[in-house]
Residue frames relative to the residue before (quaternion, step in Angstrom):
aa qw qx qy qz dx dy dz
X 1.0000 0.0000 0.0000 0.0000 0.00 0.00 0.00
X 0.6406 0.5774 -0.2919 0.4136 3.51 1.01 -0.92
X 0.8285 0.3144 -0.2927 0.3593 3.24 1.15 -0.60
X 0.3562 0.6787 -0.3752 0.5212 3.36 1.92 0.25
X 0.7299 0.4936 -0.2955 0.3692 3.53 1.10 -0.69
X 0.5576 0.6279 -0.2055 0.5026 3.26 1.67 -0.91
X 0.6790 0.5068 -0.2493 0.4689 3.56 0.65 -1.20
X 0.5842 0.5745 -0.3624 0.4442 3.84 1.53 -1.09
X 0.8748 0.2410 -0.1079 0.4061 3.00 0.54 -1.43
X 0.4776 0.4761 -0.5295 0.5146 3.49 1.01 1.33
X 0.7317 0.3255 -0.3516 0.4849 3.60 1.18 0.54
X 0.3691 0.5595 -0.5100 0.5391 3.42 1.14 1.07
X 0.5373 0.5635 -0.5786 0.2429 4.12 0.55 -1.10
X 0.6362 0.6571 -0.2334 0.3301 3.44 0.71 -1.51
X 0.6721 0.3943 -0.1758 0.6015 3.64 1.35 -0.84
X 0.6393 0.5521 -0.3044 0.4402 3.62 1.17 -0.60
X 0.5791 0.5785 -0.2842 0.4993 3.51 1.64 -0.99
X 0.7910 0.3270 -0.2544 0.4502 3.41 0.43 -1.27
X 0.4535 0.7235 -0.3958 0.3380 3.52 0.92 0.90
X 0.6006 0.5212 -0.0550 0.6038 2.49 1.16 -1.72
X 0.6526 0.6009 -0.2442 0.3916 3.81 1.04 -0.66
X 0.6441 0.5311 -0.1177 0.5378 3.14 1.83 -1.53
X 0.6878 0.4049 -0.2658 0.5407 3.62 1.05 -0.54
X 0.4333 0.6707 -0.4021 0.4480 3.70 1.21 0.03
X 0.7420 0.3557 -0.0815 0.5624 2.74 0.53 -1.93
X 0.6514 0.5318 -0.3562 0.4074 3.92 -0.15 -0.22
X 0.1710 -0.8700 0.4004 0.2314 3.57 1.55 -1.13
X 0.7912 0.1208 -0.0699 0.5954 3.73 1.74 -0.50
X 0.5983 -0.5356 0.4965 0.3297 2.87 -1.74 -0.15
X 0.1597 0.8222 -0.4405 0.3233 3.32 -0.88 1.57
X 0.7066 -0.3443 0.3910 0.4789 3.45 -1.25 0.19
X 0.7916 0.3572 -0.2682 0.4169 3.25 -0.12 -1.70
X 0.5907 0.6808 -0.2441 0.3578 3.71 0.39 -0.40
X 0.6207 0.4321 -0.1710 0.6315 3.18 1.13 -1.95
X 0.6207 0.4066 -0.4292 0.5150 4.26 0.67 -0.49
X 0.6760 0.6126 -0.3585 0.1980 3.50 0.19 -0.51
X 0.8079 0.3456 -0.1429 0.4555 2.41 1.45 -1.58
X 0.3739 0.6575 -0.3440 0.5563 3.65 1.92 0.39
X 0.7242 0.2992 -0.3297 0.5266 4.04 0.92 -0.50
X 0.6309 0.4196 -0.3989 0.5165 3.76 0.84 -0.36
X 0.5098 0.6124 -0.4245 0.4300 4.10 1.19 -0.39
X 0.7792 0.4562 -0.1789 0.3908 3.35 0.92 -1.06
X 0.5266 0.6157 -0.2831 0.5132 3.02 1.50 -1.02
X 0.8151 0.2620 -0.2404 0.4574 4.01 0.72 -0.81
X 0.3011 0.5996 -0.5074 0.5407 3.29 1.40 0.50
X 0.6775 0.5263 -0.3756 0.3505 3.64 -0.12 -1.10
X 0.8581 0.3466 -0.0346 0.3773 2.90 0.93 -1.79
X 0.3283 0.6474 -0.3502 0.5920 3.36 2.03 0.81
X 0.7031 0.4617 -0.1850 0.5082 3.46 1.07 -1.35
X 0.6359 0.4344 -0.3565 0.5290 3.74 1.11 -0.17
X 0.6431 0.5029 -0.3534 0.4566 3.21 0.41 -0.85
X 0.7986 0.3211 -0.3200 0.3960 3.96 0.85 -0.69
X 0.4228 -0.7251 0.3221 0.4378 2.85 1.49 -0.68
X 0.7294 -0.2223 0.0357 0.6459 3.22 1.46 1.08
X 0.6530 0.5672 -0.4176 0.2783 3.47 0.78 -0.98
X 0.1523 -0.6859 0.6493 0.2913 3.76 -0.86 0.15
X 0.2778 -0.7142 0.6384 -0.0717 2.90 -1.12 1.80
X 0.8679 0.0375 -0.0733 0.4899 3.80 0.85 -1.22
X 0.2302 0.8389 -0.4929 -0.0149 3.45 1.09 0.09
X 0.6805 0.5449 -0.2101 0.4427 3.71 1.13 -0.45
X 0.6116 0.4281 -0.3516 0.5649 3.36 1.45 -0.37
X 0.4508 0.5759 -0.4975 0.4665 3.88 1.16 -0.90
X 0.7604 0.4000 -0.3041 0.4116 4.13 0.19 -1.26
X 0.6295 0.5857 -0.2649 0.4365 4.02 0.85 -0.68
X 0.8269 0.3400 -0.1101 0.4341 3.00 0.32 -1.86
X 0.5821 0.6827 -0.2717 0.3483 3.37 1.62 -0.93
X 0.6719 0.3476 -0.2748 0.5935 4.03 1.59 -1.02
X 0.5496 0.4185 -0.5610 0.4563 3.74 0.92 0.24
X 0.5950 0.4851 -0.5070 0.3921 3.56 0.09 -1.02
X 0.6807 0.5694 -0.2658 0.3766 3.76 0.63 -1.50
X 0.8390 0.3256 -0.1104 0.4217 3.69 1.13 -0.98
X 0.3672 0.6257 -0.3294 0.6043 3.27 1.98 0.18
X 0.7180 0.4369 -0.3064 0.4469 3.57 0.89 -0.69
X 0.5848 0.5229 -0.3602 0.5048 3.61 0.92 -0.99
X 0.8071 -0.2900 0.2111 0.4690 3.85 0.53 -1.05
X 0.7269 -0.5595 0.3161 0.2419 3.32 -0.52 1.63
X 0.8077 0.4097 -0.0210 0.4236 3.09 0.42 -1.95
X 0.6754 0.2229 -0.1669 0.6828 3.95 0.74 -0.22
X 0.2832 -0.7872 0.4612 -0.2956 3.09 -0.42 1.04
X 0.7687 0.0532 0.1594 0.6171 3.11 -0.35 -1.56
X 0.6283 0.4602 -0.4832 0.4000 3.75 0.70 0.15
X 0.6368 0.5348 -0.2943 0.4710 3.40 1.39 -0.99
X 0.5048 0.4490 -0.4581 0.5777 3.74 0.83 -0.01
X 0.8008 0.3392 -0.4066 0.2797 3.07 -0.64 -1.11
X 0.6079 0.5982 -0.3173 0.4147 3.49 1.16 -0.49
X 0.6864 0.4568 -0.1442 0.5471 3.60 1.25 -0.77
X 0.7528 0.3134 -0.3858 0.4316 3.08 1.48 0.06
X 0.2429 0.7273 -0.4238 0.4821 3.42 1.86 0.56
X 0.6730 0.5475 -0.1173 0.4832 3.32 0.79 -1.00
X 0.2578 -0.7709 0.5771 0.0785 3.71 -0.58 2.17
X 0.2354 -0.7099 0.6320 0.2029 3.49 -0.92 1.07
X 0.6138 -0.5863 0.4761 0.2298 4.16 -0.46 0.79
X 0.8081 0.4124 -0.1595 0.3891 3.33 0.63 -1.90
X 0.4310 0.7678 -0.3773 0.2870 3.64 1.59 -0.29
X 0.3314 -0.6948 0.5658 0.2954 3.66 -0.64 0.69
X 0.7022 -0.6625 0.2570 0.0434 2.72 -1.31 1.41
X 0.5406 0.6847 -0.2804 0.4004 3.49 1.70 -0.82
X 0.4978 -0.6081 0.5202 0.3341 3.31 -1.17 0.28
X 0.1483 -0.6163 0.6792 0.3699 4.00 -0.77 -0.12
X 0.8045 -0.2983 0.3332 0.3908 2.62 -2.27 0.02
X 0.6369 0.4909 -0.4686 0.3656 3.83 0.85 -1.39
X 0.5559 0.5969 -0.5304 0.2310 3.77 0.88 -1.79
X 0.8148 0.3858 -0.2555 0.3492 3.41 0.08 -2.20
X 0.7288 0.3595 -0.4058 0.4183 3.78 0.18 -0.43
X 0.4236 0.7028 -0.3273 0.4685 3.68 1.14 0.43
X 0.5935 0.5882 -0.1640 0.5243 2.96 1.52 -1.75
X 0.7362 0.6230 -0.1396 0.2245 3.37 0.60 -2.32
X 0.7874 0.3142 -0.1020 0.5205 2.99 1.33 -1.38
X 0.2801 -0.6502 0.5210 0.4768 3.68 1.28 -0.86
X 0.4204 0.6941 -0.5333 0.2390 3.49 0.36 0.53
X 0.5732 -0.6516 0.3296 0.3717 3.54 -1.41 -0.04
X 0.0325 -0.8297 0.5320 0.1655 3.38 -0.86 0.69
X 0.8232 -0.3560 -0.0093 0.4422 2.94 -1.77 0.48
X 0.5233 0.6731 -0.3275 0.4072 3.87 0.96 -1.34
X 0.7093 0.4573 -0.3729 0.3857 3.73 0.77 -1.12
X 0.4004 0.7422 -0.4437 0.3033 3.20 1.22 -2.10
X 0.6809 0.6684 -0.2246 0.1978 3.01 -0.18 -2.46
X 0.7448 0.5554 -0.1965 0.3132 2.95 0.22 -2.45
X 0.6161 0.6082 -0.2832 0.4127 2.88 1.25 -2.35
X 0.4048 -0.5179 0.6494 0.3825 3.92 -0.19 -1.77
X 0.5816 -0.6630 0.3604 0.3038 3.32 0.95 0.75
X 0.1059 0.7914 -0.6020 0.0011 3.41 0.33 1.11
X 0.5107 0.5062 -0.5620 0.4087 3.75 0.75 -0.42
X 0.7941 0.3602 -0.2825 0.3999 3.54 0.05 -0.95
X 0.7389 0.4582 -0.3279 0.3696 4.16 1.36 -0.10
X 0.5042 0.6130 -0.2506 0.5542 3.06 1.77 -0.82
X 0.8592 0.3262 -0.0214 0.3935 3.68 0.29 -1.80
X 0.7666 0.5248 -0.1828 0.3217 3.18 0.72 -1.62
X 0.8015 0.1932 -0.1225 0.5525 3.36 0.84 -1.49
X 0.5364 0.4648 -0.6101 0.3521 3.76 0.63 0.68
X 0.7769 0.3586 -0.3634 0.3685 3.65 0.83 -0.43
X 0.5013 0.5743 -0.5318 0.3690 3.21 1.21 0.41
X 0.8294 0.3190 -0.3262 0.3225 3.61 0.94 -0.32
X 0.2096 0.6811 -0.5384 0.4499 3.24 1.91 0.81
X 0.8639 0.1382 -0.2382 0.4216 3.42 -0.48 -1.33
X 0.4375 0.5312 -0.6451 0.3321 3.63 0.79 0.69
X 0.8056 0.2312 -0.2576 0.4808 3.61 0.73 -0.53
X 0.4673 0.4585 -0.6083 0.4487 3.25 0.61 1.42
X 0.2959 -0.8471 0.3549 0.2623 3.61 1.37 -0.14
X 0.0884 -0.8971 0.4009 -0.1635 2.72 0.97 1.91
X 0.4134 -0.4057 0.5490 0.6025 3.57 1.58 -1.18
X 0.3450 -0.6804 0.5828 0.2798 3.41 -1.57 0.09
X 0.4944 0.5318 -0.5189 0.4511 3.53 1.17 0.32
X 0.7550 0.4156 -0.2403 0.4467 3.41 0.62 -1.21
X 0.2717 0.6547 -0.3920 0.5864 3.76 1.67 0.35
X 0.6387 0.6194 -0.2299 0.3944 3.22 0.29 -1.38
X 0.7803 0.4159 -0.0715 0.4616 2.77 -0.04 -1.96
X 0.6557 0.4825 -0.4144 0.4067 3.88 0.47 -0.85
X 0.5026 0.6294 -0.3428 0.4835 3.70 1.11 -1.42
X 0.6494 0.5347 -0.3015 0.4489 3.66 0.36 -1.41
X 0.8238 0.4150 -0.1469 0.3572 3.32 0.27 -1.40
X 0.6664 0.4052 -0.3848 0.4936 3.60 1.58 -0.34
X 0.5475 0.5903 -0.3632 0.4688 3.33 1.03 -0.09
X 0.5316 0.5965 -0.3179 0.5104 3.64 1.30 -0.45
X 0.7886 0.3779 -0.2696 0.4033 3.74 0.59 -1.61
X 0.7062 0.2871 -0.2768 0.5850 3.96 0.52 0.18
X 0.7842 0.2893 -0.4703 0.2829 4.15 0.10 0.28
X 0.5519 -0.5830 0.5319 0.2695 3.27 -1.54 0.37
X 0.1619 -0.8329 0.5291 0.0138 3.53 0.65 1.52
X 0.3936 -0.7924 0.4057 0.2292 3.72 -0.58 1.24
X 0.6573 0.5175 -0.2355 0.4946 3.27 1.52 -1.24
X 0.7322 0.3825 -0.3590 0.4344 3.67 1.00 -0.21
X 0.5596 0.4749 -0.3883 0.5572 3.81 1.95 0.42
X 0.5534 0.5246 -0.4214 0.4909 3.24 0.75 -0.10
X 0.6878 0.4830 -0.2635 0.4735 3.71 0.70 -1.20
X 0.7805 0.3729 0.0133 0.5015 3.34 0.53 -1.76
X 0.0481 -0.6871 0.6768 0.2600 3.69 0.03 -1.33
X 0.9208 -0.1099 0.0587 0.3696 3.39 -1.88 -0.09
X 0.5653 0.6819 -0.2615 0.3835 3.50 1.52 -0.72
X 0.9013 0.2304 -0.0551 0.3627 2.85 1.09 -1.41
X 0.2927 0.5965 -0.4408 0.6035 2.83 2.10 0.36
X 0.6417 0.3467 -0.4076 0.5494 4.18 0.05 -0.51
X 0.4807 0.6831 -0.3505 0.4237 3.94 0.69 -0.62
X 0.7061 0.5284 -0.0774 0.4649 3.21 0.25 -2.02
X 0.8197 0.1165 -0.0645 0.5571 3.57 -0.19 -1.42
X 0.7199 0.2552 -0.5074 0.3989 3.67 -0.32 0.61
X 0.6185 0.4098 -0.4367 0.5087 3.65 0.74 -0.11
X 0.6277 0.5353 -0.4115 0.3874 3.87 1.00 0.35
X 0.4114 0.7427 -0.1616 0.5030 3.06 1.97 -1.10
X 0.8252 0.3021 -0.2292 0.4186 3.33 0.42 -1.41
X 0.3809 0.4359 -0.5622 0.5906 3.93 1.45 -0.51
X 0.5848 0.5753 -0.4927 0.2901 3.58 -1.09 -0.29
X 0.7812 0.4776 -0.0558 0.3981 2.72 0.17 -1.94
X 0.6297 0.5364 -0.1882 0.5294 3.26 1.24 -1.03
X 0.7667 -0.3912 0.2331 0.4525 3.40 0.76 -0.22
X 0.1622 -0.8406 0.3289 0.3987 3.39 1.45 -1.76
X 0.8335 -0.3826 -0.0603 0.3941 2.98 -0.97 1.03
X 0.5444 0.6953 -0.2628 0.3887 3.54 1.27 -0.27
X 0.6418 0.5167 -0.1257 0.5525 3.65 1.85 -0.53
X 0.5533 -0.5781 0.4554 0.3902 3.21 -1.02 0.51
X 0.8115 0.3877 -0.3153 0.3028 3.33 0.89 -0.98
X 0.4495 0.6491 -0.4167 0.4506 3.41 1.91 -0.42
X 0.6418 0.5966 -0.2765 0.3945 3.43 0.82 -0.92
X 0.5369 0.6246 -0.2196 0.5229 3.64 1.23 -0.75
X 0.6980 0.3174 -0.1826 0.6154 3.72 0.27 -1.55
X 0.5319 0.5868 -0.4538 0.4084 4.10 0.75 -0.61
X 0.5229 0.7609 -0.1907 0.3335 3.36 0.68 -1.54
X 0.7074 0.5198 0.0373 0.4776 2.99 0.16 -2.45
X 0.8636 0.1259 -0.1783 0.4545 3.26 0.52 -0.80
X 0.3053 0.6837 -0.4413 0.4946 3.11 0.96 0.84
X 0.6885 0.3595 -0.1090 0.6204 3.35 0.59 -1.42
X 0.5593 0.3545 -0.5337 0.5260 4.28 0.31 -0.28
X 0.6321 0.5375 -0.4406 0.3426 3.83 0.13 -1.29
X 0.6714 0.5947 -0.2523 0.3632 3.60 0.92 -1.49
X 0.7166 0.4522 -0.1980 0.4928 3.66 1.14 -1.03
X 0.6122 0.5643 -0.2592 0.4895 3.49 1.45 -0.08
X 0.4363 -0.7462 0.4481 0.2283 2.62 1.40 -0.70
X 0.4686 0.7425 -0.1543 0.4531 3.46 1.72 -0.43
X 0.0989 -0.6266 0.7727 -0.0252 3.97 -0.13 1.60
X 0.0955 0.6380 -0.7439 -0.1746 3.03 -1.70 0.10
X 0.2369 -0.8632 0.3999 -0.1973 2.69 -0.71 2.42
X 0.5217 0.5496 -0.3985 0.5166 2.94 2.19 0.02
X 0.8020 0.3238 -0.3349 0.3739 3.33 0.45 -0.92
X 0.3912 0.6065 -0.5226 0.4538 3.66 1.40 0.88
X 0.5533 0.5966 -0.2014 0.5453 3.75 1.38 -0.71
X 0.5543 0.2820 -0.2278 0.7492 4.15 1.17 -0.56
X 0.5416 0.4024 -0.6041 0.4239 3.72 -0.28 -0.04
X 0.8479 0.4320 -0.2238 0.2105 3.06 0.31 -1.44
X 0.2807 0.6132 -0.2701 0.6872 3.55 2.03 -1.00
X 0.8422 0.0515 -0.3580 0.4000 4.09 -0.63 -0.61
X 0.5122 0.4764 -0.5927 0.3993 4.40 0.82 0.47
X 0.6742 0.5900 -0.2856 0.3403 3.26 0.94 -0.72
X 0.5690 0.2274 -0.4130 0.6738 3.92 0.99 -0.30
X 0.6142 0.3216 -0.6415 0.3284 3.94 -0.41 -0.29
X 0.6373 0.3555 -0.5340 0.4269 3.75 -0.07 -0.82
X 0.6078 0.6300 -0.3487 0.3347 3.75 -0.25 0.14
X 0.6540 0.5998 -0.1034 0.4493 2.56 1.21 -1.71
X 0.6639 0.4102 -0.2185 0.5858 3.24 1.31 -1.79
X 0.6788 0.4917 -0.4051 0.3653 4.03 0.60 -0.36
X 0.6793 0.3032 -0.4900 0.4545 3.73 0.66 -0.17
């Protein structure tokens, strides 16, 4: 799987570039923009869906990472405002179907990815990057950083791919068995590691990925490297 995941997301860079290109050249936030960056979204979808042979490995990071890349170009420093604005913004050319996230979005009234967006990523400002630079200055490691960021971002969202899989079960699953690695210390402890574990294996019997808040991990490495670049 690890390398199915790698190979996906070395055929997105190409779709990530001509983003960042498309918001150059446009110069704002806007209609014509928000379409652009919806026909080059699809376009590296396709070419995500070859590369796995069908599997959808990043379709949620293509939407996230795709209005940062897009709003990092317009201006460094607003960010998350320039997304959330560009995702405010109805692109016409969008097929019309619901995904899996839309309808189980619908089902539960929960947030999906499209809201996140709107919002400015609060799972990934509120949750994600403060505990990523907590256990950076507990000197946790930056993997196990990582992983903590992951896990606060787990203990407060309504992960579609793990309601769709799991429902209400594994959403209570998900964020209190993250909650308790925390609590325990996080992922950096013997005991964080323990309650980690555990919930591993519950997630496993549920059946239950939680592939959004793997999609905000990524959205909160992506403004810190930034963050650390201006």
């Amino acid at each position: 799987h690890l390398g199915l995941m790698h190979a996906s997301a070395l055929s997105l860079w190409p779709m990530f570039k001509a983003m960042a290109e498309a918001a150059l050249e446009c110069g704002e936030v806007g209609v014509p923009l928000r379409e652009a960056l919806g026909r080059i979204g699809r376009e590296g979808e396709q070419a995500m869906l070859v590369t796995t042979g069908g599997v959808n490995t990043h379709r949620g990071a293509i939407w996230a990472l795709g209005l940062l890349t897009a709003a990092a170009a317009l201006a460094p420093r607003a960010i998350t405002l320039n997304a959330a604005r560009l995702a405010l913004l109805n692109d016409r050319h969008a097929p019309q179907t619901a995904s899996h996230g839309v309808q189980v979005a619908q089902r539960y009234g929960a947030r999906g990815a499209r809201e996140e967006a709107q919002l400015g990523f609060p799972s990934v400002m509120q949750r994600g990057l403060p505990q990523l630079h907590k256990s950076r200055q507990q000197h946790a490691g930056e993997q196990n950083a990582r992983l903590d960021a992951l896990l606060a971002i787990m203990t407060d969202l309504a992960d579609t791919c793990v309601l769709y899989r799991a429902g209400l079960e594994g959403q209570r699953a998900m964020q209190q068995g993250a909650r308790a690695v925390l609590d325990a210390g996080g992922s950096a402890t013997l005991a964080g590691r323990r309650q980690l574990h555990a919930l591993d294996q519950q997630l496993l019997a549920l059946n239950a990925s939680p592939g959004g808040a793997a999609d905000l991990l990524a959205a909160c490495l992506f403004i810190d490297r930034l963050d650390g670049a201006l």
